[in-house]
N, C-alpha and C positions, 0 to 999 in steps of 0.2 A: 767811062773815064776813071782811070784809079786816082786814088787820092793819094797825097804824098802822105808818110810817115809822119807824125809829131817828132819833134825835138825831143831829145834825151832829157834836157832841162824841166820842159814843160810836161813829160809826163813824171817827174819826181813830185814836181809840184801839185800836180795831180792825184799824187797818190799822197801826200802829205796832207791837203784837203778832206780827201776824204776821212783819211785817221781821224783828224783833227772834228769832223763831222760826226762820227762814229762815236769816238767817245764823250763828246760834249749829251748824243742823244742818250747813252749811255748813265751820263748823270745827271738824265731825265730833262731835258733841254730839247722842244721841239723843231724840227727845220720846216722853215715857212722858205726862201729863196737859196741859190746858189750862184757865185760867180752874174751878181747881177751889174751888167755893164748900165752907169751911169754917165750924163757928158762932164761931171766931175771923175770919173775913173771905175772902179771896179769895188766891190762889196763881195770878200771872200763866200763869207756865211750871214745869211742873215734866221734867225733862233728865236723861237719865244722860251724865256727862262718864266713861267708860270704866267703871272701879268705883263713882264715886261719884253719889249723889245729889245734882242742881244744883236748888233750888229758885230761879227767875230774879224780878226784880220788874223789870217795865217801866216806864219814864216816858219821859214827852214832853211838851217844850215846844215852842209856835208859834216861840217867840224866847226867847235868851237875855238880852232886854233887865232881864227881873227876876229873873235867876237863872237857872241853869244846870238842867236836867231832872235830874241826880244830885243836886241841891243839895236837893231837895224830899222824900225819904226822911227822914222824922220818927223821933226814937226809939220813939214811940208806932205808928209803921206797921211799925216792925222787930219790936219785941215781938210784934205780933200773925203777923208773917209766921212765926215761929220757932211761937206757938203752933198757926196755920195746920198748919206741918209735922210738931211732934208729932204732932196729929190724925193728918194722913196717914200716918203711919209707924206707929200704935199699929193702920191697919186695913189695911195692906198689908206681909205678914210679909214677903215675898220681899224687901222694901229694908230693913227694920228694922237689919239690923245692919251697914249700907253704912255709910260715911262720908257723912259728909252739907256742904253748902255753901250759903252764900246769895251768888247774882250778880247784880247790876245790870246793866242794857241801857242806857240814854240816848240817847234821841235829843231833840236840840235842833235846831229850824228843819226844814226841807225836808223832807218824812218820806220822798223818796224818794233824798235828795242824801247822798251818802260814807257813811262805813260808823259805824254807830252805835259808841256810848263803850261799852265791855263789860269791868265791873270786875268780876273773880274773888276771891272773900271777902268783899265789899264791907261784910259786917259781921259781927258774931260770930263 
């Protein structure tokens, strides 16, 4: 059986991830998960920044012509990223009682051009 091709979309996104994985391990930020589907939604990257749990959310824009790739984080995609991480934490005891954090990645334009927007805290 061949498999069909991925979308153009979803392999950008794809490849924006991993950047965005790359150099986060880069400034010493370990990856514990990926792309971990919860029945709240999805959890780009999940990170330990030393003691703490980073749970990361990726975006990318072609162009910043309609707005900025951090600009695009909805109240309504934070909520779920938070319930996202409940979940995780209520089934992985070993981080349960870490600190925990939510970061932004951003990348706007050239997915391979300067080093992505990487906000720490970026909400709640």
């Amino acid at each position: 059986m061949i498999m069909p091709e991925k979308a153009r979309h979803l392999l950008v996104g794809e490849a924006a991830e991993k950047r965005a994985c790359r150099y986060l391990q880069d400034k010493g930020l370990r990856l514990v998960d990926r792309n971990l589907r919860t029945p709240h939604g999805e959890i780009d990257l999940i990170m330990m920044d030393h003691d703490t749990v980073v749970f990361v959310e990726v975006r990318y824009r072609k162009s910043g012509r309609y707005g900025l790739a951090e600009e695009t984080v909805t109240q309504g995609k934070q909520q779920k990223l938070v319930r996202s991480a409940q979940w995780f934490l209520q089934r992985n005891n070993e981080h349960a009682g870490r600190p925990c954090r939510f970061d932004l990645v951003a990348i706007t334009g050239d997915n391979q051009a300067g080093d992505p927007n990487w906000i720490t805290n970026a909400f709640f």
